[in-house]
N, C-alpha and C positions, 0 to 999 in steps of 0.2 A: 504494500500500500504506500504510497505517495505521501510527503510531511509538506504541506503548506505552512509556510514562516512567514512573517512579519518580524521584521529586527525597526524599532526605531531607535535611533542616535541624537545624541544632543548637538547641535548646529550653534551657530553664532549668528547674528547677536540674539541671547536671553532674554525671555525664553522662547527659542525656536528647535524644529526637530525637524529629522532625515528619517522617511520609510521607506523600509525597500519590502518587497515581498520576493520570496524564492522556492522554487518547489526541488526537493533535494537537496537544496544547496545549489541550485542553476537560476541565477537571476531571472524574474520576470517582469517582466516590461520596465517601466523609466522610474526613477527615486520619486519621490512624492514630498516636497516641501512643506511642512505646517507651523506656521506661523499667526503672528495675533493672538485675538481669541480663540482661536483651534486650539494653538500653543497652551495657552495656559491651560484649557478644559484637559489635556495631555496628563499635565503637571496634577490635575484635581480626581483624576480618577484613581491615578497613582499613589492618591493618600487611602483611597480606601480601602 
């Protein structure tokens, strides 16, 4: 069976983030920028 990943990364300037998604470990498709309000709701899920 296939492992679908999501890694996000913390980017600059704070707080902003890098998603990439990859199936095996073989990138798929383009990084995903989030930023702003995106950014921080990142930061808020992550407290729970």
């Amino acid at each position: 069976m296939a492992a679908l990943t999501l890694r996000i990364e913390k980017s600059d300037p704070s707080p902003s983030w890098i998603a990439r998604w990859s199936i095996d470990g073989t990138a798929v498709g383009d990084a995903v920028s989030i930023t702003g309000p995106r950014a921080q709701a990142v930061l808020d899920v992550g407290k729970l």
